[in-house]
C-alpha positions as CSV (number, residue, x, y, z in Angstrom):
1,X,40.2,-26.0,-57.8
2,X,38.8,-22.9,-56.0
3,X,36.5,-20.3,-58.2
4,X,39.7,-18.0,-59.0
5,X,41.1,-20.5,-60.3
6,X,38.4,-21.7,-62.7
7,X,38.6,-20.0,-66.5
8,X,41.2,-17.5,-65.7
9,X,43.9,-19.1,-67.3
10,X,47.2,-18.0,-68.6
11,X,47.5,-16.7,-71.9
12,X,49.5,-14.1,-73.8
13,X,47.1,-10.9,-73.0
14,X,48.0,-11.1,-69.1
15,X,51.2,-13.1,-68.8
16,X,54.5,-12.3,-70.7
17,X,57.5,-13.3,-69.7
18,X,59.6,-10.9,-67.3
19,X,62.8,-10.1,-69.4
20,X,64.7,-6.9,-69.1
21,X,65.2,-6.7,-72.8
22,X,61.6,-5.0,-73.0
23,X,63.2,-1.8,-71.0
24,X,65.3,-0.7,-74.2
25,X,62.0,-1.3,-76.4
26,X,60.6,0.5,-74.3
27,X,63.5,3.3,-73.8
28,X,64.0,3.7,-77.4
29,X,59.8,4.0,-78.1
30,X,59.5,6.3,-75.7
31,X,63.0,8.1,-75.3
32,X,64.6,7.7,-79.0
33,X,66.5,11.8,-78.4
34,X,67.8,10.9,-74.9
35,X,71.3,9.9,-74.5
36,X,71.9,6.5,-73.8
37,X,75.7,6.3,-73.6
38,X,78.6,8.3,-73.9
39,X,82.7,7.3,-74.3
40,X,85.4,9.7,-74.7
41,X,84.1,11.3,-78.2
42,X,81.4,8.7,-78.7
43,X,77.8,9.4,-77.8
44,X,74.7,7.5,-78.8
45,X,71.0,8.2,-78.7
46,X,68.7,4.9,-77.1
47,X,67.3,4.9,-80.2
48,X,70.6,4.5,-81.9
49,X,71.4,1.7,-78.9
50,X,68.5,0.0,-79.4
51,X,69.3,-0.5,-83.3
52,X,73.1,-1.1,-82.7
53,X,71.9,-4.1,-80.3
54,X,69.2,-5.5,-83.1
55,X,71.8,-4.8,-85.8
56,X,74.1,-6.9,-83.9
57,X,72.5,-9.4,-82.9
58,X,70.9,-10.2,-86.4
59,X,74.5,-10.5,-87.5
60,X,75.3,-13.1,-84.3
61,X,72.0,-14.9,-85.6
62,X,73.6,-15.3,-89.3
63,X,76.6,-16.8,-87.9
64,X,74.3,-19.5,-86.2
65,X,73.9,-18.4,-82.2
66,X,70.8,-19.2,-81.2
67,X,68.8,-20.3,-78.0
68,X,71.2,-21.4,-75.3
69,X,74.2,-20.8,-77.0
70,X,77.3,-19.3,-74.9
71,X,79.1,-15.9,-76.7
72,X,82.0,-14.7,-74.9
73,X,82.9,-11.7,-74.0
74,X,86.2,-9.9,-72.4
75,X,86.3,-6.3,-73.1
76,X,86.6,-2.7,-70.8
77,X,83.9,-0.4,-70.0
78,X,82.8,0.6,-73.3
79,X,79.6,1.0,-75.5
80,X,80.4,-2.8,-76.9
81,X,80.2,-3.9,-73.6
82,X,77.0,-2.6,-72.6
83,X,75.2,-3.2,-76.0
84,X,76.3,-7.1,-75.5
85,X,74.0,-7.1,-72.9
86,X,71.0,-6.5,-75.0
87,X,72.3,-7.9,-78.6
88,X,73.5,-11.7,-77.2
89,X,70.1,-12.3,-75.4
90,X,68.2,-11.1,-78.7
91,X,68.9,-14.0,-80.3
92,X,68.3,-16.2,-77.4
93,X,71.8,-16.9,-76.5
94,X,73.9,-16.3,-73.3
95,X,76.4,-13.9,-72.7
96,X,78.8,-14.9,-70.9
97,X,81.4,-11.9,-69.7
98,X,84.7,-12.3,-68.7
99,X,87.1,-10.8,-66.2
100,X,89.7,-8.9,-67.9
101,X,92.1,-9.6,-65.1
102,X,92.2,-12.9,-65.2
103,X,95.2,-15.5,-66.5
104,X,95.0,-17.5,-70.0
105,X,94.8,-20.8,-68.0
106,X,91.7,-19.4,-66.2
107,X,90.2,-17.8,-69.8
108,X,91.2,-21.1,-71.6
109,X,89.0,-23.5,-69.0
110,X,86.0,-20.4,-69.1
111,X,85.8,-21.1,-73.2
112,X,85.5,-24.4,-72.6
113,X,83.4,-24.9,-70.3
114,X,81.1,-22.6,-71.1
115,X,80.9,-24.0,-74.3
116,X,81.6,-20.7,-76.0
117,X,80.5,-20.5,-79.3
118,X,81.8,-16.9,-80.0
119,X,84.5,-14.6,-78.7
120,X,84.3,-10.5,-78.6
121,X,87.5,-9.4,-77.2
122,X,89.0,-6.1,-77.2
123,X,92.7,-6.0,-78.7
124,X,94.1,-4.5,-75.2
125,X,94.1,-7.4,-74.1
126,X,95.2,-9.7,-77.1
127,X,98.2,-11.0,-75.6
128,X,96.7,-12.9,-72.7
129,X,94.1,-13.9,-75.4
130,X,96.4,-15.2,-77.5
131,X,97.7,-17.7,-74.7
132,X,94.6,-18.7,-73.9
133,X,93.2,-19.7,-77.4
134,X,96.7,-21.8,-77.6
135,X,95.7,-23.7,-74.6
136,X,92.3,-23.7,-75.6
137,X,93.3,-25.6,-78.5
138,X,90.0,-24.7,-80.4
139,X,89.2,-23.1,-83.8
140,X,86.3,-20.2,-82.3
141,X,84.9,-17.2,-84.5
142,X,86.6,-14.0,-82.9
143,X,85.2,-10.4,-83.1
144,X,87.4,-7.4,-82.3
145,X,86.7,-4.2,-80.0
146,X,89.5,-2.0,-81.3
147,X,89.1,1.2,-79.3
148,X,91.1,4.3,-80.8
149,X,91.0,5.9,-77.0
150,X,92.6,3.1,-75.4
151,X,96.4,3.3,-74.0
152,X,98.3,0.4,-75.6
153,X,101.5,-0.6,-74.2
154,X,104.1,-2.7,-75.9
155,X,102.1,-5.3,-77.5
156,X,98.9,-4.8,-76.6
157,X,96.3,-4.1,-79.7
158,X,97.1,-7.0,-82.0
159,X,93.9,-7.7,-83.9
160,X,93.3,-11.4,-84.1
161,X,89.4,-11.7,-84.8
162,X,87.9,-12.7,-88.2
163,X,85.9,-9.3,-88.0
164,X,86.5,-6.0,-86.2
165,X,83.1,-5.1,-84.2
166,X,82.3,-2.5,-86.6
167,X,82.5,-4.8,-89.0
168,X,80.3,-7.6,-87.5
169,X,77.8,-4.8,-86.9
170,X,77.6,-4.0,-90.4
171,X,76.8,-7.4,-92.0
172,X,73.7,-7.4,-89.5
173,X,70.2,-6.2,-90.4
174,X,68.9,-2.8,-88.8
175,X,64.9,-4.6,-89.2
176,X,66.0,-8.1,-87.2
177,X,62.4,-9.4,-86.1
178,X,63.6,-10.5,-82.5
179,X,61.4,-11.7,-79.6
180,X,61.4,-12.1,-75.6
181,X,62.0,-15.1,-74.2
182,X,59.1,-17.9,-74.3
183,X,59.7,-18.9,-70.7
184,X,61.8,-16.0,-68.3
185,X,63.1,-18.7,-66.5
186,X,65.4,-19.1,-70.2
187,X,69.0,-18.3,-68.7
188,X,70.0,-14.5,-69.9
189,X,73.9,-14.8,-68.6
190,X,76.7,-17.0,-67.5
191,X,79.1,-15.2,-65.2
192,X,82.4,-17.2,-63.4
193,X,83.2,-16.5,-59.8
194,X,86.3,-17.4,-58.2
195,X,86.8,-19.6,-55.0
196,X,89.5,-20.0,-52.9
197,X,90.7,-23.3,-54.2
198,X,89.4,-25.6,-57.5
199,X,88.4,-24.5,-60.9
200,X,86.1,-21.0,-60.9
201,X,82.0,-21.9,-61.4
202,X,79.9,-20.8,-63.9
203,X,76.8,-18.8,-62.2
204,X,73.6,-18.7,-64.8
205,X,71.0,-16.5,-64.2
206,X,67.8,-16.1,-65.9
207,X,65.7,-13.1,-67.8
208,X,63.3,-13.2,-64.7
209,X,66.2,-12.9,-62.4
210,X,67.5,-9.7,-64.2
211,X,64.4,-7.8,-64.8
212,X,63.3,-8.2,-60.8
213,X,66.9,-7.4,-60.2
214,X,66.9,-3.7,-61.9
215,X,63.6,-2.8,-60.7
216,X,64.5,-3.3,-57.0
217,X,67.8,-1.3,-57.5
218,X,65.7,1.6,-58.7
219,X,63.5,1.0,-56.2
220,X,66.2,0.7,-53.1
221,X,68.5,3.5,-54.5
222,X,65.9,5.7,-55.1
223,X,66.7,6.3,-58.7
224,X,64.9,8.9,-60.8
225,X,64.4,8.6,-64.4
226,X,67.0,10.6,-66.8
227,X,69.7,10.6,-64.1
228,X,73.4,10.5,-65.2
229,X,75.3,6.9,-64.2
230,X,78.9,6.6,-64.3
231,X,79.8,3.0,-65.3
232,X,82.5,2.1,-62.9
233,X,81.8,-1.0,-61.6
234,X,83.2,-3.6,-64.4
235,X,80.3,-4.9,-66.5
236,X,81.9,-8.3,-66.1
237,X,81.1,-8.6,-62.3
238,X,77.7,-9.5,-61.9
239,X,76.6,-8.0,-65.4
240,X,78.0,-4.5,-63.5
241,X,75.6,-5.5,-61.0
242,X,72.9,-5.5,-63.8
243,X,72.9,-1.9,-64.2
244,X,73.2,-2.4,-68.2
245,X,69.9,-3.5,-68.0
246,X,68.7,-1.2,-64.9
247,X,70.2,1.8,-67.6
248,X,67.5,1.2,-70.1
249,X,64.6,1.1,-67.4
250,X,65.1,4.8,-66.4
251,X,66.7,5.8,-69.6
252,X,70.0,7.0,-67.4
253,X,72.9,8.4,-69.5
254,X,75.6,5.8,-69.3
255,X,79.1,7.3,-69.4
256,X,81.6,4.5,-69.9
257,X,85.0,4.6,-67.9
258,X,87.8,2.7,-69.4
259,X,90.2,3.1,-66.4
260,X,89.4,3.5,-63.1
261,X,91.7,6.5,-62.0
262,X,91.0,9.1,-60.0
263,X,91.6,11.7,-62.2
264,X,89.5,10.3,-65.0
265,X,86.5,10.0,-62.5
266,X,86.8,13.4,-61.3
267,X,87.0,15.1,-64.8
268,X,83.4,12.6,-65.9
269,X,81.8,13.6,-62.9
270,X,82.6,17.2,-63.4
271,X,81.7,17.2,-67.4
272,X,79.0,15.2,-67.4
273,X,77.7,16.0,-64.2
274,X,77.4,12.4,-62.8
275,X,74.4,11.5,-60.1
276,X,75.3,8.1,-59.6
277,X,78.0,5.4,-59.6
278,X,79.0,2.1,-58.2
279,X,82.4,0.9,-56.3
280,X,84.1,-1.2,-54.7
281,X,85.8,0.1,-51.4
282,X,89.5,0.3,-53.0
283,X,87.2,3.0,-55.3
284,X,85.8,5.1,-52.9
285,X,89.4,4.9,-51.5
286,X,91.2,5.7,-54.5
287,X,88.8,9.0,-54.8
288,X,89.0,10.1,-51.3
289,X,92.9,9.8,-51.4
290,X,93.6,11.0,-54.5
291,X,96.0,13.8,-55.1
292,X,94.7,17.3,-55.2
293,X,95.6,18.2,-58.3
294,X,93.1,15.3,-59.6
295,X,90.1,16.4,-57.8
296,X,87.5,18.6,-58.8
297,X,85.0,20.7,-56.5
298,X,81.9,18.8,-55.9
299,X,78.8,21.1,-56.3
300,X,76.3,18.8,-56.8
301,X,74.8,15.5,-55.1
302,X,76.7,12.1,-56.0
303,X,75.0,9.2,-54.9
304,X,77.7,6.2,-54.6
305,X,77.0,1.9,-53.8
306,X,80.0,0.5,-52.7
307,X,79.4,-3.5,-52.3
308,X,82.5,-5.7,-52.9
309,X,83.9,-6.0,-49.7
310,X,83.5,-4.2,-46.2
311,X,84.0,-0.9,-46.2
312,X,85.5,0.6,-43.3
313,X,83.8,3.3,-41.3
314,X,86.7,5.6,-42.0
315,X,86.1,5.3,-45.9
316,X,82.6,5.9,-45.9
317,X,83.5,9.3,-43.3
318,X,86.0,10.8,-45.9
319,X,83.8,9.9,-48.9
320,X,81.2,12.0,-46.7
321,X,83.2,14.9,-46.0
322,X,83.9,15.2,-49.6
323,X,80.1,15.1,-50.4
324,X,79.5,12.3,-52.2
325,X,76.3,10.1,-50.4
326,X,77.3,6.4,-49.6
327,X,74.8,3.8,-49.4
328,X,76.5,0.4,-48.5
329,X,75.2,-2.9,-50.3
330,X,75.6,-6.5,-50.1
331,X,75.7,-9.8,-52.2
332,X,77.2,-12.2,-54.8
333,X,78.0,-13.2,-58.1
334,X,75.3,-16.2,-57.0
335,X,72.6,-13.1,-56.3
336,X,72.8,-11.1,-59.3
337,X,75.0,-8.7,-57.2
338,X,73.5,-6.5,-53.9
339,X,70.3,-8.1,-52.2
340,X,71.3,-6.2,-48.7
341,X,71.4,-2.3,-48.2
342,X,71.9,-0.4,-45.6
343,X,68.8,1.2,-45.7
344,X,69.1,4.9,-43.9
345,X,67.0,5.8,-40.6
346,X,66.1,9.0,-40.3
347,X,66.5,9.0,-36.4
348,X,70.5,8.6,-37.4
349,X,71.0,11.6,-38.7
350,X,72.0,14.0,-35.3
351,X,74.5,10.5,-34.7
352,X,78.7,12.4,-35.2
353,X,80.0,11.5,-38.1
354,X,81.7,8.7,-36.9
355,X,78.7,7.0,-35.6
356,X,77.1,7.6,-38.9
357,X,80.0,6.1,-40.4
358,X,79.6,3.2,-38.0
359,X,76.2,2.4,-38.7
360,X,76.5,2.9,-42.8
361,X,79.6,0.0,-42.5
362,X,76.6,-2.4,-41.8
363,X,75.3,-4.7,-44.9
364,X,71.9,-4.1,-43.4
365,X,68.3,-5.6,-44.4
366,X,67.2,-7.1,-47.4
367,X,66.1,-5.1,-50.8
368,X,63.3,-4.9,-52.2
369,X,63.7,-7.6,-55.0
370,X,64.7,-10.2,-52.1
371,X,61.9,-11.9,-50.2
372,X,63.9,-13.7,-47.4
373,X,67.6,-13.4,-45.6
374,X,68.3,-14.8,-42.2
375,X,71.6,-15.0,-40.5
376,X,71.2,-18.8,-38.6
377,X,73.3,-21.8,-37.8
378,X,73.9,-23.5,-41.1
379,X,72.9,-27.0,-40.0
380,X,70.1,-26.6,-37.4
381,X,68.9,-23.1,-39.7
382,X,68.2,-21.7,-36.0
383,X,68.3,-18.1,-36.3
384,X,71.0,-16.4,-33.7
385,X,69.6,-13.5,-31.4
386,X,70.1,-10.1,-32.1
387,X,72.6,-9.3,-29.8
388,X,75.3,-7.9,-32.3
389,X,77.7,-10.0,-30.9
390,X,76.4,-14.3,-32.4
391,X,77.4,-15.2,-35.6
392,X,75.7,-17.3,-38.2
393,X,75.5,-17.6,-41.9
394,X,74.1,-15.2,-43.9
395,X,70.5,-17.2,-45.6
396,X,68.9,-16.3,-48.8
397,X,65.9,-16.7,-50.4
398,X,64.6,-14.9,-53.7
399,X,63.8,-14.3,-57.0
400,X,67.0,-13.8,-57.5
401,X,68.9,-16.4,-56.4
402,X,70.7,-18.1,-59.3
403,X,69.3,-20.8,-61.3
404,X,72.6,-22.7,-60.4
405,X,76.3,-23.4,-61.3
406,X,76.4,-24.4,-65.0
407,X,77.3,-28.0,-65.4
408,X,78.0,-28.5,-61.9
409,X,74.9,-30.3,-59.7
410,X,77.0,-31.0,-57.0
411,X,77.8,-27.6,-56.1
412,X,74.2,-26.3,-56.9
413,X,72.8,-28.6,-54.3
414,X,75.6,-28.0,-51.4
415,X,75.0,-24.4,-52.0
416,X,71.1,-24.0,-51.8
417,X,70.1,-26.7,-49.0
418,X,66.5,-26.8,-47.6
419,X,65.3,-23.8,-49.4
420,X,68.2,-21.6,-48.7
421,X,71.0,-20.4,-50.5
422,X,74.2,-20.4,-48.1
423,X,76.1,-17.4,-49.0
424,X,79.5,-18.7,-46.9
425,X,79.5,-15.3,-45.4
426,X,79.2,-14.8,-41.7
427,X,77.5,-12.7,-39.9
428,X,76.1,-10.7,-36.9
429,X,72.2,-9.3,-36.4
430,X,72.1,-6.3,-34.4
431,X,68.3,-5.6,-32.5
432,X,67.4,-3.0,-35.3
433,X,67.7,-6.4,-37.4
434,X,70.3,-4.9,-39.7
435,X,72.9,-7.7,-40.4
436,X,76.8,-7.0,-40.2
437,X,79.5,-9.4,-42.3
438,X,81.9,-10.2,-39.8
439,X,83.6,-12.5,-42.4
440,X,83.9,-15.2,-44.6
441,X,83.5,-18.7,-43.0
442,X,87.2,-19.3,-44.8
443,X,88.6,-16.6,-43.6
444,X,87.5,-16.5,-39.8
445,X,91.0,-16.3,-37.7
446,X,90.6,-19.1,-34.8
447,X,93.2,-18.3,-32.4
448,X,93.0,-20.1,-28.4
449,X,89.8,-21.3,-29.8
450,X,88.5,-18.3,-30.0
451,X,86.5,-17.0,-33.7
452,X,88.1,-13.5,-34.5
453,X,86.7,-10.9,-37.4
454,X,89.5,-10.0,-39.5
455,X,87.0,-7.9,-40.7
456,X,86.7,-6.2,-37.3
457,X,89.9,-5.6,-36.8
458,X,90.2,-4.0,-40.3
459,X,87.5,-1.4,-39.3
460,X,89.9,-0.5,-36.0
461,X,93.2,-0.4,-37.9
462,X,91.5,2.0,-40.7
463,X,90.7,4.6,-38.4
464,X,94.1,5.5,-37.6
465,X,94.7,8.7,-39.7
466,X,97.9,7.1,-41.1
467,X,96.3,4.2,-42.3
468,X,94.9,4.1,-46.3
469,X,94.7,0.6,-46.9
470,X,94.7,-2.5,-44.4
471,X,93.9,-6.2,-44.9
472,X,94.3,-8.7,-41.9
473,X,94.3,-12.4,-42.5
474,X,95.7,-15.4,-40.2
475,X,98.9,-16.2,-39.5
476,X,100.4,-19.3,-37.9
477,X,101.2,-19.4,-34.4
478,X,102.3,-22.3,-32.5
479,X,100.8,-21.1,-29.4
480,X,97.1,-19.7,-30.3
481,X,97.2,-21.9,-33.5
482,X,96.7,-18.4,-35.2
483,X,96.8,-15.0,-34.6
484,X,95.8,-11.8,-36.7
485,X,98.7,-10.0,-39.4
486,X,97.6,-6.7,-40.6
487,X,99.0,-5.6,-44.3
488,X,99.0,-2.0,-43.8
């Protein structure tokens, strides 16, 4: 034991757990007047947040959730949404939100293997619901979100909870004594991703995890405090990669969008004069394309992430020429959401447009809340040279990193091997050392032996002015074995 070691011991003057549910304490101690989130003709104050979120979660504690207990959650861009974030983890449980897009069969198998405890569900989507709590076969408490300012078609709205959220709220108390997790290692959320065969995994992540996660995204994206964030991306992707949380660090006005139309983002950005949002790159394409009668003048800066998937060069120009600022970001469900950016250089700026465009469609280098990422062979973990042109797997190391899939160690282990989390992605390093996705190791087209980027040739197709949306994947060829088909 060395001397700074000796008597300087942990204890609870200098070490509390890192957990991001001390950023609405904070907001709401600090902040109580500033808005916190706005929806159609809803508006709250973070003080009025922060007691919602205790309120609620005092009424999840009466009903018996408690520490590592699953709730569920499947509900739009709304207020509800958000304050789960915050209310679920109070009492030391996990949420766990769901996809709104996906089938019963899928929603049935999430319920049960995440051994869901409760259900928030909003009544739009009540008919899949109903399907899957039939195959689900179990008797599970339900709480409504019944939004007034949703657009219900036929048969859609049917409540079938044993409370209404309002309701819930109400039998809660405003004074719930709550507390921060003993150990910030305690798992926070439980979010299911998708692979391209077998049964969708259950990705945990822990308090620590989404603390360090929020303050690297204000530190990468330059975010100032009181800024204006239009909630986009769906909160049940990566926790709306974390930005719940990242909302209450810089007490940002949150304004909710239900439907992502073009329109509807035009009209928030104009009202509430919006500084920043999230997409994917079938967003920034539905704004740049949308009809003129939808737009609105732009006269102030908008600072846009697009992460998702590649975007292509000619995306990121027209999102440009209408002045909104595009910074491109990388990662996973498995990462908390972006651990890449591409991180602007100064000596770009007298590049054309196009070459601008260009260099922004790179994933770039790692954030600031990510310690390591490598592209390398996956079995020899030699990295490849920085020629632009070798690919390798993308390599990650961090902080945030997931704790694992739940209830599956085989997966866990085959997916973070030797210290590194394989992403599955591959990937080129240019000699700037920014790193380029040139596709997923599943989706790479082999044709004549040869490895071909369908997301290359995406980037090509794109650029032709006729061209608003392209996906190319492999088809089968009796010659080459396969060949590219573009879906234009």
């Amino acid at each position: 034991m060395n001397q700074f070691s000796k008597d300087l011991d942990k204890n609870k003057a200098n070490y509390v757990p890192l957990s991001p549910l001390s950023f609405i304490t904070r907001a709401k101690d600090i902040y109580p007047n500033y808005e916190s989130v706005v929806y159609g003709n809803r508006n709250y104050t973070w003080l009025q947040t922060y007691n919602r979120c205790t309120k609620f979660a005092s009424a999840l504690k009466k009903q018996g959730i408690g520490l590592g207990n699953t709730v569920s959650i499947i509900a739009a861009n709304t207020p509800e949404l958000l304050e789960a974030h915050y209310s679920i983890p109070m009492t030391g449980g996990v949420v766990n939100t769901i996809n709104t897009r996906l089938d019963a069969e899928t929603i049935a198998y999430i319920l049960e293997h995440s051994d869901a405890k409760m259900l928030i569900t909003d009544t739009q989507f009540s008919p899949t619901i109903k399907k899957a709590l039939n195959l689900y076969g179990k008797k599970i408490p339900i709480i409504d979100i019944h939004d007034d300012q949703a657009i219900f078609k036929e048969g859609e709205g049917e409540k079938i909870g044993d409370w209404t959220y309002e309701e819930f709220l109400e039998s809660g108390d405003e004074d719930f004594n709550w507390s921060l997790p003993e150990d910030e290692w305690q798992a926070i959320s439980l979010s299911y991703t998708s692979g391209t065969t077998g049964k969708p995994k259950g990705v945990v992540y822990h308090h620590r995890g989404s603390y360090l996660m929020s303050t690297g995204s204000v530190t990468a994206w330059n975010m100032t405090n009181k800024l204006t964030f239009l909630a986009t991306v769906p909160m049940f992707h990566c926790n709306g990669w974390g930005y719940p949380w990242t909302a209450a660090l810089i007490h940002a006005k949150v304004v909710c969008c239900r439907y992502i139309i073009a329109k509807d983002i035009y009209n928030l950005i104009d009202q509430h004069k919006v500084t920043h949002f999230g997409g994917a790159p079938i967003v920034l394409n539905l704004i740049a394309n949308a009809e003129e009668k939808d737009k609105k003048e732009i006269n102030h800066k908008i600072y846009v992430l697009t992460a998702g998937a590649p975007p292509t060069s000619a995306i990121l120009e027209k999102m440009d020429n209408l002045g909104f600022e595009v910074m491109h970001v990388y990662g996973l469900t498995e990462t908390y959401g972006h651990v890449l950016q591409c991180a602007w250089n100064d000596e770009w700026n007298d590049r054309s447009n196009s070459e601008k465009a260009d260099l922004n469609s790179r994933q770039g280098v790692r954030y600031p809340n990510l310690e390591e990422a490598m592209v390398a062979d996956p079995e020899t973990y030699t990295p490849v040279p920085k020629d632009g042109k070798t690919m390798g797997e993308i390599l990650m190391r961090g902080n945030v990193v997931m704790k694992g899939y739940y209830k599956n160690k085989e997966a866990t282990e085959a997916s973070m091997r030797n210290g590194w989390f394989h992403s599955g992605d591959l990937a080129v390093v240019y000699p700037d050392g920014y790193i380029q996705i040139k596709d997923r190791s599943k989706d790479i087209i082999i044709s004549g032996g040869e490895n071909i980027s369908s997301v290359e040739v995406e980037n090509v197709v794109a650029k032709h002015p006729s061209v608003s949306l392209v996906a190319v994947v492999a088809k089968p060829d009796e010659k080459w074995g396969e060949t590219p088909c573009a879906f234009v």
